[in-house]
TIVEXNU-284972 format. One line per 3 residues: their letters; for each residue x, y, z of N, C-alpha, C, O. Coordinates in pm, whole numbers, plus 50000, padded with zeros to 5 digits. Layout:
BEGIN
a) X Y Z X Y Z X Y Z X Y Z; ...
//
This chain:
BEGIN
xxx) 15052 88405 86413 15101 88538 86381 15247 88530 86336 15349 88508 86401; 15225 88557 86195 15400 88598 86183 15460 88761 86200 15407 88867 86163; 15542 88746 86244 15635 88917 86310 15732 88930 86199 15828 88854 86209
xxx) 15731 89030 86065 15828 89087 85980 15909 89227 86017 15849 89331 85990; 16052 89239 86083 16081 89317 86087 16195 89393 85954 16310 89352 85937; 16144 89484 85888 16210 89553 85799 16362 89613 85801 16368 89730 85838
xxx) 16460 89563 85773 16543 89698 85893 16692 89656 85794 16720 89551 85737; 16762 89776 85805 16908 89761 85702 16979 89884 85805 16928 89975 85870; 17105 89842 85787 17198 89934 85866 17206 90070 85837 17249 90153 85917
xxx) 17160 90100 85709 17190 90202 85640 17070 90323 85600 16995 90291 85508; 17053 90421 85645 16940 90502 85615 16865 90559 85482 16948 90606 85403; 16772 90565 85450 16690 90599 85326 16734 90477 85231 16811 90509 85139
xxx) 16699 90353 85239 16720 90247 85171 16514 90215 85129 16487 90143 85033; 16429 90262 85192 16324 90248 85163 16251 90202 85250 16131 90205 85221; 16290 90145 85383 16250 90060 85517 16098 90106 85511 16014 90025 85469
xxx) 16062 90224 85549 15935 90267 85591 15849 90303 85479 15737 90340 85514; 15879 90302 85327 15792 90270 85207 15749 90162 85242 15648 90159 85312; 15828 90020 85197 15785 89958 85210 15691 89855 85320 15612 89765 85291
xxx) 15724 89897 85429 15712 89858 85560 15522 89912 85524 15437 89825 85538; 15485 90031 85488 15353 90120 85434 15301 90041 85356 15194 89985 85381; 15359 90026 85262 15311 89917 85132 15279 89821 85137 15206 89779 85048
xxx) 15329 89719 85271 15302 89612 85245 15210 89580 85364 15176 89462 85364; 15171 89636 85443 15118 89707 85536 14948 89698 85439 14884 89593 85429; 14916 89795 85396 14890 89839 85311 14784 89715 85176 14667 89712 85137
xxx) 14901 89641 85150 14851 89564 85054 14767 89433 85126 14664 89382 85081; 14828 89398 85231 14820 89269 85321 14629 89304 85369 14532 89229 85359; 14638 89438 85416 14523 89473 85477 14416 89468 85355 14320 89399 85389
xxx) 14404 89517 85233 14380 89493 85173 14332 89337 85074 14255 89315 84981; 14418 89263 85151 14376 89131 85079 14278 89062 85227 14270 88940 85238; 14231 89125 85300 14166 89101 85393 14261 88986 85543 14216 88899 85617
xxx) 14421 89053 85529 14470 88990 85632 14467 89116 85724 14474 89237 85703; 14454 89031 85844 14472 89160 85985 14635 89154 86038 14707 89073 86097; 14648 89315 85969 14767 89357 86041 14801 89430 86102 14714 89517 86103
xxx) 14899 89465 86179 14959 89557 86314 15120 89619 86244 15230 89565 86233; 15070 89756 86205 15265 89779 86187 15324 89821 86291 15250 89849 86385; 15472 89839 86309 15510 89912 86467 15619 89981 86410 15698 89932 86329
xxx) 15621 90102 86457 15674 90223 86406 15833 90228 86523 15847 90296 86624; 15920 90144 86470 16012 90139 86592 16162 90279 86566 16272 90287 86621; 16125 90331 86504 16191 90396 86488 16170 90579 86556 16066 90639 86529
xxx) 16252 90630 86620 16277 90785 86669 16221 90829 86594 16125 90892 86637; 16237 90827 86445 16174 90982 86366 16082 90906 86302 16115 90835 86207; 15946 90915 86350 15812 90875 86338 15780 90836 86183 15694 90749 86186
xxx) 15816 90866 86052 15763 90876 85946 15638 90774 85949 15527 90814 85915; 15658 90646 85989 15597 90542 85945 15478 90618 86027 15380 90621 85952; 15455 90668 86126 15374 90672 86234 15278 90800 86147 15169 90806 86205
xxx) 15281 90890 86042 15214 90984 85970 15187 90928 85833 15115 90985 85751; 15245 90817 85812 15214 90750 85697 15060 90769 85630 15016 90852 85550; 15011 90679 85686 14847 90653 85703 14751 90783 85790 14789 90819 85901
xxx) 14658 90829 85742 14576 90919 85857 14526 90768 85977 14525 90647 85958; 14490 90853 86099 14480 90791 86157 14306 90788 86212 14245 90888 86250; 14258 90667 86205 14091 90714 86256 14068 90676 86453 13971 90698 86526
xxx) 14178 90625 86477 14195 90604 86656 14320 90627 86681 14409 90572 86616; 14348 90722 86789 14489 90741 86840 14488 90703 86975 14430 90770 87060; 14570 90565 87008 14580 90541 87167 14655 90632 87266 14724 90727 87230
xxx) 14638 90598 87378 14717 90666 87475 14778 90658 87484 14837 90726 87568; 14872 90523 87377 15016 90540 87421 15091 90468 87319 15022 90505 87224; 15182 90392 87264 15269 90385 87193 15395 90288 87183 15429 90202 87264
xxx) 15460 90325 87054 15604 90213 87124 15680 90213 87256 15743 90113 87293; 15674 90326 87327 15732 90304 87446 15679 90208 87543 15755 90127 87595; 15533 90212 87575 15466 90096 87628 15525 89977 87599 15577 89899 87678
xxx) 15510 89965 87454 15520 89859 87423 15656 89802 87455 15662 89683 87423; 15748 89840 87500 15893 89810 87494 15906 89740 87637 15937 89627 87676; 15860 89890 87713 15934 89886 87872 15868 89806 87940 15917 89717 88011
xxx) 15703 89841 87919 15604 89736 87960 15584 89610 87914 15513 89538 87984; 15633 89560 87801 15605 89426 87755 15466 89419 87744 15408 89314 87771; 15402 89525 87704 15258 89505 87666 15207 89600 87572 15249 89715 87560
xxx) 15097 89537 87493 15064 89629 87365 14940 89736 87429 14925 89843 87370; 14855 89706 87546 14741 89746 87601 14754 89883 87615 14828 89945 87691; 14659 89932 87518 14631 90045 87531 14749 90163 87425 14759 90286 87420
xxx) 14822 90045 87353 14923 90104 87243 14877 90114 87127 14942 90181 87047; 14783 90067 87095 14780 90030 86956 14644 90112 86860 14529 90068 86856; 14685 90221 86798 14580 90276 86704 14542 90235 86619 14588 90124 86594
xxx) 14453 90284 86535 14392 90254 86422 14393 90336 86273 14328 90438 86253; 14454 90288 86201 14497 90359 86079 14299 90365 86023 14209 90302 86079; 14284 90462 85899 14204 90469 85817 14176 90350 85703 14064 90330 85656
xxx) 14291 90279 85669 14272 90155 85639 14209 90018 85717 14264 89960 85811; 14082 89983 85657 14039 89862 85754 14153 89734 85760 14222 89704 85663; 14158 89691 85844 14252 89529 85897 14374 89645 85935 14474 89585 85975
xxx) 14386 89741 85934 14538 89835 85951 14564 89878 86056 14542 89998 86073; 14612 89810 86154 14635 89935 86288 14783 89925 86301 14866 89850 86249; 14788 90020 86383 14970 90078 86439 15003 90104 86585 14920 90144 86666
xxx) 15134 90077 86613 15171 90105 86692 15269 90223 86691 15378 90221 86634; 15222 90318 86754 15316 90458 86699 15414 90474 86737 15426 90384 86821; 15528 90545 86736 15652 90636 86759 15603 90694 86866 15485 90723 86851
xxx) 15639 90716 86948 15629 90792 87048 15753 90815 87156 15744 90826 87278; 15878 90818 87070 16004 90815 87168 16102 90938 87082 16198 90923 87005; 16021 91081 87139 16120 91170 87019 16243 91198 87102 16315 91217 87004
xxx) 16326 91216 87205 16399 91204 87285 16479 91120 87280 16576 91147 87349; 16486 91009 87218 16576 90866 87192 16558 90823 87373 16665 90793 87425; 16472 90821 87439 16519 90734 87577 16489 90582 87595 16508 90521 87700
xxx) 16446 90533 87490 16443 90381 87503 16548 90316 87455 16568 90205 87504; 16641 90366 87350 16773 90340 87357 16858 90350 87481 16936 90259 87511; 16849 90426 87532 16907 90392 87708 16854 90313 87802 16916 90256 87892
xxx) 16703 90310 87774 16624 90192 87883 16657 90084 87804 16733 90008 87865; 16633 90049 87701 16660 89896 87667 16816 89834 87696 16849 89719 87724; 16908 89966 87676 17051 89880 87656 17101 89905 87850 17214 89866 87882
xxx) 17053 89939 87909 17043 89912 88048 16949 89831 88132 16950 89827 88255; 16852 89753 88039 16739 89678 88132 16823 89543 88037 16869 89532 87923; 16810 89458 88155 16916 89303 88145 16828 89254 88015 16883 89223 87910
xxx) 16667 89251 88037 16606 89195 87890 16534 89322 87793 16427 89313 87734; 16621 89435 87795 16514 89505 87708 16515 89472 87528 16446 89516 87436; 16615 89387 87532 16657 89334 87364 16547 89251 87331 16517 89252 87212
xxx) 16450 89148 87439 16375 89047 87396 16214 89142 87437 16112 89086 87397; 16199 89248 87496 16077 89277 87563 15952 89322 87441 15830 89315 87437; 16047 89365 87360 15937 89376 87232 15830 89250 87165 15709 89248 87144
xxx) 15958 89137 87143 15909 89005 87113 15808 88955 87147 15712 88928 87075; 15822 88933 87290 15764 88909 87390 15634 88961 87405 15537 88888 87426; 15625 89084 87396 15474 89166 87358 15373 89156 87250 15255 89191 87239
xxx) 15462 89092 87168 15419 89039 87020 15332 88946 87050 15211 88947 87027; 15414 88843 87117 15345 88704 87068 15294 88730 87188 15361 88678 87278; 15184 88802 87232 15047 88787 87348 14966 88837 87248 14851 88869 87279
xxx) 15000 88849 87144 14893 88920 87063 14816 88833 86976 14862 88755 86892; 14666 88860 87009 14620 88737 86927 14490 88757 86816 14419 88669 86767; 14485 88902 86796 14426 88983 86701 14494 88971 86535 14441 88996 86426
xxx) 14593 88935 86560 14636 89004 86379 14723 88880 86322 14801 88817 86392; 14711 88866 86248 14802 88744 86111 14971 88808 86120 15071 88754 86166; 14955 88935 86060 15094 88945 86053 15143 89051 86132 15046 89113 86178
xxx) 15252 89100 86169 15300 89197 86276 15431 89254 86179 15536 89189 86169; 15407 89387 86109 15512 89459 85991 15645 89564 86155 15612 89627 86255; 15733 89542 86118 15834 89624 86240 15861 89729 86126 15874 89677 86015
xxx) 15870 89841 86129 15989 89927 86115 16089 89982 86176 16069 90034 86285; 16224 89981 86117 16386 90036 86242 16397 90138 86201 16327 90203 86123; 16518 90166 86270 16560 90311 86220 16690 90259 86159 16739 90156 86205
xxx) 16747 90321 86062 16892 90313 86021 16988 90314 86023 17055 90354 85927; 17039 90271 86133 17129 90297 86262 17139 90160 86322 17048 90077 86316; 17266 90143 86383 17294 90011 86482 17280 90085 86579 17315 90202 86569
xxx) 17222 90034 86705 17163 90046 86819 17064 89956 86891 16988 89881 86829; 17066 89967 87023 16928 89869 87090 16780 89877 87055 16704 89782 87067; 16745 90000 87010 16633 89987 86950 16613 89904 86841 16517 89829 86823
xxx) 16749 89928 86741 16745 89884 86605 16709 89651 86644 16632 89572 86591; 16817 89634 86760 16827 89539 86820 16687 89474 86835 16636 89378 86777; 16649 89543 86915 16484 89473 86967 16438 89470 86866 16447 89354 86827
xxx) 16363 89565 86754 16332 89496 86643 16336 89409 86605 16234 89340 86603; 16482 89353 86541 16560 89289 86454 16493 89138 86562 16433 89056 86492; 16500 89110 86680 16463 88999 86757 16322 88974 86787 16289 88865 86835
xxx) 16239 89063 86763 16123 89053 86731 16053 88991 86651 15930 88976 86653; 16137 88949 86571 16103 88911 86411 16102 88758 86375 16194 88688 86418; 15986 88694 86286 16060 88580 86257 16128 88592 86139 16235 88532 86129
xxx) 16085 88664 86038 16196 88691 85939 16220 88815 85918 16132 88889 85962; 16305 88866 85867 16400 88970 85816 16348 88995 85700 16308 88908 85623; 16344 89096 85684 16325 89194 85521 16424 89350 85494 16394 89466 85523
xxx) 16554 89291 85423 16623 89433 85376 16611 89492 85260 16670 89449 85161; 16544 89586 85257 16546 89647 85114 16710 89676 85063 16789 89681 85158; 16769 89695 84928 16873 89713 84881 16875 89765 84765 16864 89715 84654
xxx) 16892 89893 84807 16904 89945 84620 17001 89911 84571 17109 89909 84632; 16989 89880 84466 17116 89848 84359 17203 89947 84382 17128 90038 84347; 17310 90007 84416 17432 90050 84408 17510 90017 84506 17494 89982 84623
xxx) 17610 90038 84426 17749 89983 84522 17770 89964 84666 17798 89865 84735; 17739 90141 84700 17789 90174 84857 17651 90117 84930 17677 90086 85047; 17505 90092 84892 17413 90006 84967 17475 89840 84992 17497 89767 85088
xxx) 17489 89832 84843 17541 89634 84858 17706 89633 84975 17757 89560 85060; 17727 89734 84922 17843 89683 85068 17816 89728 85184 17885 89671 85268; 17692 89864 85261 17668 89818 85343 17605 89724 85422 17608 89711 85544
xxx) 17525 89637 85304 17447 89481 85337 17502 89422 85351 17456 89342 85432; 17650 89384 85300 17750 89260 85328 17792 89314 85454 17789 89234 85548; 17840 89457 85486 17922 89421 85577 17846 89486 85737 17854 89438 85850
xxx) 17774 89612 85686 17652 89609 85834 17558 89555 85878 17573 89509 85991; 17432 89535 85815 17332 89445 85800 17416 89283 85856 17404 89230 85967; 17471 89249 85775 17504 89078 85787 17574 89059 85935 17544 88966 86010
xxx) 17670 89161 85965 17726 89190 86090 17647 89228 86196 17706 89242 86303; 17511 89252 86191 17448 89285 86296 17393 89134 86323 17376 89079 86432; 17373 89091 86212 17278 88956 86219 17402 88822 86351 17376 88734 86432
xxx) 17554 88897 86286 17616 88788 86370 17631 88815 86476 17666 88725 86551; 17610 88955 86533 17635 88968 86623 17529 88934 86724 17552 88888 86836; 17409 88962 86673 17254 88940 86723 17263 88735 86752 17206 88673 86842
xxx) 17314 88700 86688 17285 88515 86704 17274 88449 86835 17192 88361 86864; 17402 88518 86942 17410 88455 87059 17296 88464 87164 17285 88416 87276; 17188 88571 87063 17027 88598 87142 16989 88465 87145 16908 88449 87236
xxx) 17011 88371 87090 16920 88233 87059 16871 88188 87236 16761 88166 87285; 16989 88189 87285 16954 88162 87394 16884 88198 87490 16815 88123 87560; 16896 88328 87504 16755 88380 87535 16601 88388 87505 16513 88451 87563
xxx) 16593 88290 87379 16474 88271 87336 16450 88339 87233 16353 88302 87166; 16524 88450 87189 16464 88494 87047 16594 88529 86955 16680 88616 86968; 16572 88407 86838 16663 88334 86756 16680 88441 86693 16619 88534 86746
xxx) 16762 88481 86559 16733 88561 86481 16696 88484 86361 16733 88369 86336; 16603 88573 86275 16501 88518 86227 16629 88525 86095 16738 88581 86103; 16562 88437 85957 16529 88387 85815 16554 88592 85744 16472 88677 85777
xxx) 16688 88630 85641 16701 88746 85614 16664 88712 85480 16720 88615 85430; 16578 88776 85412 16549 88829 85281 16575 88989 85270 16533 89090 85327; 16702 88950 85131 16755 89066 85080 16627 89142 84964 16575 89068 84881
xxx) 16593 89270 84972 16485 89303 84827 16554 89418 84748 16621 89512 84793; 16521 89385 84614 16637 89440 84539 16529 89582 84520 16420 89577 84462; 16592 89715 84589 16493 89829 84584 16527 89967 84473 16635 90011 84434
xxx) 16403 90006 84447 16462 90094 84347 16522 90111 84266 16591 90212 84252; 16510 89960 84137 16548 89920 84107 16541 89986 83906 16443 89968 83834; 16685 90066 83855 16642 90136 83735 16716 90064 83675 16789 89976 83722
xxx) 16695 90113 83508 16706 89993 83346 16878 90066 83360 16909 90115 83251; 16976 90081 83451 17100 90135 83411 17214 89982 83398 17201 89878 83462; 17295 90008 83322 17388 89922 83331 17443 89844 83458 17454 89725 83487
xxx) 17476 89985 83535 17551 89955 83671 17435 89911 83793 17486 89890 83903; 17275 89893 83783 17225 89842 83894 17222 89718 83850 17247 89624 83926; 17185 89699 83702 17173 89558 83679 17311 89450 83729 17302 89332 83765
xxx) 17426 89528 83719 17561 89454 83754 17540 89394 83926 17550 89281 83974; 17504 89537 83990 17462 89495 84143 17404 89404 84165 17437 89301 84224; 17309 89437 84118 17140 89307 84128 17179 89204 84148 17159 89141 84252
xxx) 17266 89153 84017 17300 89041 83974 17445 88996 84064 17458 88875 84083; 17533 89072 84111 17633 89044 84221 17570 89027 84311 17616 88931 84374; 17455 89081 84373 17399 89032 84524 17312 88888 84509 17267 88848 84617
xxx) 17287 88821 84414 17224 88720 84407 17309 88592 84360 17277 88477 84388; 17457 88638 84262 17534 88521 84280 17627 88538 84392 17724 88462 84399; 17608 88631 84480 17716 88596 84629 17650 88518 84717 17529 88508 84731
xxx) 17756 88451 84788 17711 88323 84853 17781 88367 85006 17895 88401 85035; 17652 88349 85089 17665 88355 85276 17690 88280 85347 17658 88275 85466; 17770 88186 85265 17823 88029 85380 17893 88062 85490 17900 87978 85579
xxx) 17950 88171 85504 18031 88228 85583 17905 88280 85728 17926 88258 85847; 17784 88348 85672 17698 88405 85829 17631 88276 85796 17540 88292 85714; 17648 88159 85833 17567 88025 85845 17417 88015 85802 17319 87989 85871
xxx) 17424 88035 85701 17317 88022 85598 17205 88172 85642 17228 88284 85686; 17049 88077 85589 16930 88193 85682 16936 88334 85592 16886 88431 85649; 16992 88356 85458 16989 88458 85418 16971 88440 85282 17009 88332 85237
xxx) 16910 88542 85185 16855 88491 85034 16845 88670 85006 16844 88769 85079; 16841 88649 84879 16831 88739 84800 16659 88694 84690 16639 88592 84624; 16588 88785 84705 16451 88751 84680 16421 88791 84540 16446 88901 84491
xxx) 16362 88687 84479 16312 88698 84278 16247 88828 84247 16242 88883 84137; 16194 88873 84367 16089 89038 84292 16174 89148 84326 16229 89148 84436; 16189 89236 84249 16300 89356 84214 16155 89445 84236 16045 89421 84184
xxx) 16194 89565 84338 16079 89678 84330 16152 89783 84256 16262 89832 84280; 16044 89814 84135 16126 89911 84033 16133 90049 84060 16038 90077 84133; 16213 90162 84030 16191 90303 84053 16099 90343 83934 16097 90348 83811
xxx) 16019 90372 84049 15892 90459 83985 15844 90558 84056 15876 90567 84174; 15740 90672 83984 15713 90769 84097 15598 90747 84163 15534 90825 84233; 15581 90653 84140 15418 90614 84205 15441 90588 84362 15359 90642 84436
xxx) 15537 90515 84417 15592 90500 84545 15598 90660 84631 15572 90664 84751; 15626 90760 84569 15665 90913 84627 15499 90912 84629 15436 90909 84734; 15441 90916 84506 15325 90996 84495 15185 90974 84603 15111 91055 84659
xxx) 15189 90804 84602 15107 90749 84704 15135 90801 84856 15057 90832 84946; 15304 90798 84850 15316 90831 85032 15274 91000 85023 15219 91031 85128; 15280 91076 84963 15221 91224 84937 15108 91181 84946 15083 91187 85066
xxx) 15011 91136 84887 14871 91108 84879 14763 91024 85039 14642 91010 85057; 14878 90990 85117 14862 90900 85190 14780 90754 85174 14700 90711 85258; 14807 90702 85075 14709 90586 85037 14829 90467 85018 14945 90506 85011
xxx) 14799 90318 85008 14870 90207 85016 14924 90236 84803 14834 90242 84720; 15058 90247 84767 15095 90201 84656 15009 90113 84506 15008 90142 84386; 14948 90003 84583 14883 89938 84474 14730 90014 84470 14661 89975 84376
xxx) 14672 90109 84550 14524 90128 84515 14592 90264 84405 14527 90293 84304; 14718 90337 84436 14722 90425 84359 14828 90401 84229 14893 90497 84187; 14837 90301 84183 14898 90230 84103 14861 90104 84039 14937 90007 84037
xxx) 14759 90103 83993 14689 89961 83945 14721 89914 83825 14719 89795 83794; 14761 90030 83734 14801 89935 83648 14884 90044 83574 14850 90154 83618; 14980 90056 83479 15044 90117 83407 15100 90072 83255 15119 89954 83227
xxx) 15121 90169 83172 15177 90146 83037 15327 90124 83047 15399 90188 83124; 15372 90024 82957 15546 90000 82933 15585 89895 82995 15507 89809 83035; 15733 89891 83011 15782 89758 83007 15782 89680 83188 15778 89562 83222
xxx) 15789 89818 83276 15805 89826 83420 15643 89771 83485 15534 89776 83427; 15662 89739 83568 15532 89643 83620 15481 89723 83705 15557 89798 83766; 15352 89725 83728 15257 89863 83788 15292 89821 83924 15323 89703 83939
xxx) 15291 89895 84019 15288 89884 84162 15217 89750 84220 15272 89662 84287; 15074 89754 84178 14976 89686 84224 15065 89468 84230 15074 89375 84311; 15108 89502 84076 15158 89385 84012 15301 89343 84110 15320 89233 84161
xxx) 15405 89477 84120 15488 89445 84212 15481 89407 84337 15528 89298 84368; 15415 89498 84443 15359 89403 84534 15313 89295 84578 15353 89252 84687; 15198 89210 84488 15122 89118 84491 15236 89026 84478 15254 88936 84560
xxx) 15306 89044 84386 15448 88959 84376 15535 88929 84493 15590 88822 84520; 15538 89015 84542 15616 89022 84678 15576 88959 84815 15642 88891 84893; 15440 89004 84821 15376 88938 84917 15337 88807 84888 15320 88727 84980
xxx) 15312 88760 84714 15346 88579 84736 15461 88554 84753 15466 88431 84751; 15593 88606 84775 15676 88555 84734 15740 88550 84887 15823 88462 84912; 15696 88655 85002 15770 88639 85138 15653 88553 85218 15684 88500 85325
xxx) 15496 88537 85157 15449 88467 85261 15306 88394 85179 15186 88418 85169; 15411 88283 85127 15373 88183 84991 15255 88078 85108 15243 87964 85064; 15176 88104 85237 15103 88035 85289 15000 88113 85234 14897 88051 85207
xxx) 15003 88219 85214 14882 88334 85182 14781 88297 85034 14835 88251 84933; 14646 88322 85039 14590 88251 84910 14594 88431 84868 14500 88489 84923; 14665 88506 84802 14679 88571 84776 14684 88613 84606 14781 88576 84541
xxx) 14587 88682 84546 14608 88663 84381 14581 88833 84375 14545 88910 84465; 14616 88859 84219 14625 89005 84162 14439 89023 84146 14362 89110 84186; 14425 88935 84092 14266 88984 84116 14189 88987 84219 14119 89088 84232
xxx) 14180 88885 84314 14124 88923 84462 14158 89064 84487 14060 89138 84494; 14286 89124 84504 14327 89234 84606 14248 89376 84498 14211 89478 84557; 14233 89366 84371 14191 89427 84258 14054 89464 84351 14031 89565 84417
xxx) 14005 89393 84338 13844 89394 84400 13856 89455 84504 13808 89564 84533; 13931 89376 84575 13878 89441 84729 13944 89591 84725 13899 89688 84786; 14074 89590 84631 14093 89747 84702 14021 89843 84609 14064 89958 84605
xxx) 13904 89809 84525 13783 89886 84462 13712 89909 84550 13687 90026 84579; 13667 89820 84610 13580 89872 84725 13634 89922 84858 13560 89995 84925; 13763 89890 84907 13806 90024 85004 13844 90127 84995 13857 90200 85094
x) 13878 90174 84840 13923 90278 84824 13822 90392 84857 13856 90510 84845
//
């Protein structure tokens, strides 16, 4: 099982699109996955209709160190979730007062022996919740839209959480491998300048473990329209006219490109998501 937690310092960067999407696409290529909705304001958790709702939720999953009896079932087959269920913010106070509540998520993870991959979503915010996530994970995924005030909060929040998070090693959960994704990505002068500044800057300084990733997700409205529609991006985006690459195409890209063990092709997922749709 690999554990991807999604997460950037900065809010409405795209965390819980994509976190859906890829969610979404993975299940679709017939891998079994688990997303976890770690964030206070549920979005990820209404994403998908749901065809099983457990008794209980991310809070279980935190305090208890166990998924039993947390984990629903999206309408997508291979798709289940672990919901939001902390509208109160009180696991931000239980975790940053329980001596291990930073590793207890992790920990709950890997007893799990149902699913290939494990998708996190954070909330946008530095905090202990945001924390446990982030250590949950074996790798990192930040979305980054091209503009300015995002790329500098990736250099200087995002990367700063990561240093601050390192001295976890010792406790057993390292911080994972960061892939930067270039999000929302339009034909303007000034994103292309970004794009291209976040991929020739160099992280010798946070001791390597960080990359800036070859697939650019483009702005399109197909991303709004699908999460309105409640369906995964590539079944409602298969293919399109012009120079911008259809959803279906962007994805598939993405998912060879963060988890290149996968026999993953544009036509397999074609098929299969004909017949789940």
């Amino acid at each position: 099982m690999i554990a991807v937690t999604i997460c950037s310092t900065k809010g409405g960067v795209g965390k819980t699109t994509i976190t859906a999407n890829l969610g979404g696409i993975l299940a679709d290529s017939g891998i079994r996955v688990l997303i976890v909705d770690a964030d206070i304001q549920p979005t990820l958790s209404s994403y998908y209709p749901l065809e099983f709702r457990a008794e209980a939720g991310l809070h279980r999953l935190v305090t208890c160190g166990s998924a039993s009896g947390a984990i629903s079932r999206t309408s997508i087959q291979n798709l289940d979730i672990v919901l939001s269920d902390d509208p109160d913010g009180s696991l931000e106070n239980w975790i940053l007062h329980t001596p291990d509540g930073r590793v207890r998520m992790r920990h709950a993870l890997r007893q799990l022996q149902d699913y290939d991959i494990v998708l996190i979503d954070t909330q946008g915010a530095v905090g202990p919740l945001q924390d446990a996530g982030v250590l949950a994970a074996d790798i990192l995924l930040s979305p980054i839209p091209p503009e300015i005030l995002s790329a500098r909060e990736f250099a200087r929040g995002t990367l700063g959480m990561l240093e601050r998070l390192r001295p976890m090693q010792y406790l057993g959960a390292p911080v994972g491998h960061l892939y930067g994704l270039v999000y929302r990505m339009d034909r303007t002068i000034d994103a292309r300048r970004v794009a291209d500044g976040l991929r020739k800057a160099t992280f010798a300084e946070s001791r390597g473990g960080i990359s800036i990733l070859d697939t650019v997700v483009p702005t399109t409205v197909a991303y709004r329209e699908a999460a309105t529609a409640r369906v995964p991006v590539h079944r409602w985006e298969p293919q399109r006219r012009g120079a911008t690459a259809c959803a279906l195409e962007t994805m598939v890209i993405l998912v060879q490109e963060l988890f290149p063990h996968l026999d993953i092709t544009l036509d397999a997922v074609t098929e299969r998501s004909r017949q789940e749709a």
